[in-house]
N, C-alpha and C positions, 0 to 999 in steps of 0.2 A: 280736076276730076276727083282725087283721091279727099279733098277736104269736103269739095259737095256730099261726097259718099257716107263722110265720117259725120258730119252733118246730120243728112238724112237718117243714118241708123243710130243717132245716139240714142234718143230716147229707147228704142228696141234693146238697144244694149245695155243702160241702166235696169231695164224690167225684168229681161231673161241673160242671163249670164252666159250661155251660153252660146248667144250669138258674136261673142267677141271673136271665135274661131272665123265664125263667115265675115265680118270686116278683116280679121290678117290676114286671110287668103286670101281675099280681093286686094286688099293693100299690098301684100308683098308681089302679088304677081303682076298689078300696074308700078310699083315703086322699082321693081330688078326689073322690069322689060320680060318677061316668063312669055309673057304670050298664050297662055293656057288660055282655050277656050273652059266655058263655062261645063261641058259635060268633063272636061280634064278635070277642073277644081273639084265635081263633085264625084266624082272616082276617087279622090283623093283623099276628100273630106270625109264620105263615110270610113275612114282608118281612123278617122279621130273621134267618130260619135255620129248615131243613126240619124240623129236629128240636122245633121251638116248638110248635105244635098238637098232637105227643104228649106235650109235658112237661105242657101247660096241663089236658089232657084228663088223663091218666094212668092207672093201671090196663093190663088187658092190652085190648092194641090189635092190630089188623093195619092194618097202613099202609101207601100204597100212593104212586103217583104221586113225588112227592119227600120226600112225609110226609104232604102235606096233603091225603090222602082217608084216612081214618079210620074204621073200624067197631071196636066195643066187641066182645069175645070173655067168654067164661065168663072169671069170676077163674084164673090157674093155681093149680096146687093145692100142697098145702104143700113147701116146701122152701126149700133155699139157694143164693144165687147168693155167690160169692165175685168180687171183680172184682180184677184182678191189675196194676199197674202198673210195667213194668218201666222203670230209669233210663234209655231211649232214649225218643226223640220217632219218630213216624211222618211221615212226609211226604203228608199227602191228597191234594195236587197231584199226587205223583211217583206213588204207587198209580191214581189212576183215569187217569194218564195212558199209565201202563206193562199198564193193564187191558186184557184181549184178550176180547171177549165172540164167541162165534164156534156152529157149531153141536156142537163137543167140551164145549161150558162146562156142565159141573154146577150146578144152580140147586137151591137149597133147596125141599124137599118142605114147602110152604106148605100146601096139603089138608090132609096128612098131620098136620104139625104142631100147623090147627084143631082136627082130629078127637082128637088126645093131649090135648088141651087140655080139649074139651068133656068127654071121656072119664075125666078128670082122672088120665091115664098121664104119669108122671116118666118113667119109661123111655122111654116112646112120644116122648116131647118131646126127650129127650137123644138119640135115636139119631136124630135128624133135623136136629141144630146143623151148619150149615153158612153160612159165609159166603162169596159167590165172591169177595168182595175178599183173602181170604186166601191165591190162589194168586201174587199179587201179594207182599204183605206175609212171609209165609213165605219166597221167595226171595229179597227186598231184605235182611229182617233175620231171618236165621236163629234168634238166641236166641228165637227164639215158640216154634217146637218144641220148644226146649230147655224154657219155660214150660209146655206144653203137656203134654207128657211126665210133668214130678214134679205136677203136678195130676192126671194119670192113675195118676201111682203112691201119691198119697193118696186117692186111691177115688175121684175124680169120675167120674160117670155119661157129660158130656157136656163139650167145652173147644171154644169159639170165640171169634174174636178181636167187639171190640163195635163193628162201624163200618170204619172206614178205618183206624184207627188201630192203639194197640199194646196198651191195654186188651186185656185178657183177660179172657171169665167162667168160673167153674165152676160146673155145674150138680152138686148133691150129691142 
């Protein structure tokens, strides 16, 4: 079971670094016998990083609080995400610091994007991609638009940045 798993998430774990936290904690708790059901691991896991209870969980999620309030959503429906990493580093510190949340701030149509979902609308989903960290990020390091850009000029539907950082996805 533990090599199928290890298997299964390598690729995820080469892409996002992060997820190597959600393979040890499945690993250690099937390798010691732990027994923790999965709401245990991810109690646990948000202590090490908000992003942990949606790696442990997986699937499409809405998440909420700092990660760690979770509901399950319809699978989305078929397509590709392309994720883009350009040779700069983001600063997470420097973006939520230089973040201005105010009552001008554009906030992602989270309804909206449910309802693309359950409806199993690619378009409905791509014309809703919005991250408000990216009025930050776009102005600290300009080459995102430049990114941004030639993934719209090879037919992406939908391009926002993944997070704080400088990841980029394409929605195809």
């Amino acid at each position: 079971m533990l090599w199928r798993l290890l298997k299964e998430q390598m690729l995820f774990i080469l892409m996002f670094g992060f997820l190597w936290v959600n393979l040890m904690m499945y690993g250690m708790n099937e390798l010691f016998g732990l027994g923790l059901s999965l709401e245990e691991l991810m109690k646990r896991g948000v202590k090490l990083g908000a992003d942990i209870p949606y790696c442990l969980m997986g699937g499409t999620v809405l998440a909420e609080g700092i990660g760690e309030k979770l509901t399950r959503l319809r699978a989305c429906p078929d397509c590709y995400f392309v994720v883009a990493k350009p040779p700069f580093a983001v600063s997470t510190k420097l973006v939520y610091e230089k973040l201005v949340l105010d009552g001008n701030t554009i906030h992602p149509d989270i309804d909206g994007i449910m309802a693309a979902i359950e409806h199993q609308d690619v378009n409905g989903i791509a014309s809703r991609l919005l991250n408000v960290l990216e009025t930050v990020t776009a102005k600290e390091y300009p080459d995102i638009e430049g990114i941004k850009a030639k993934m719209r000029e090879r037919r992406c539907i939908g391009t926002s940045p993944c997070h704080s950082r400088s990841h980029g996805y394409k929605l195809i």
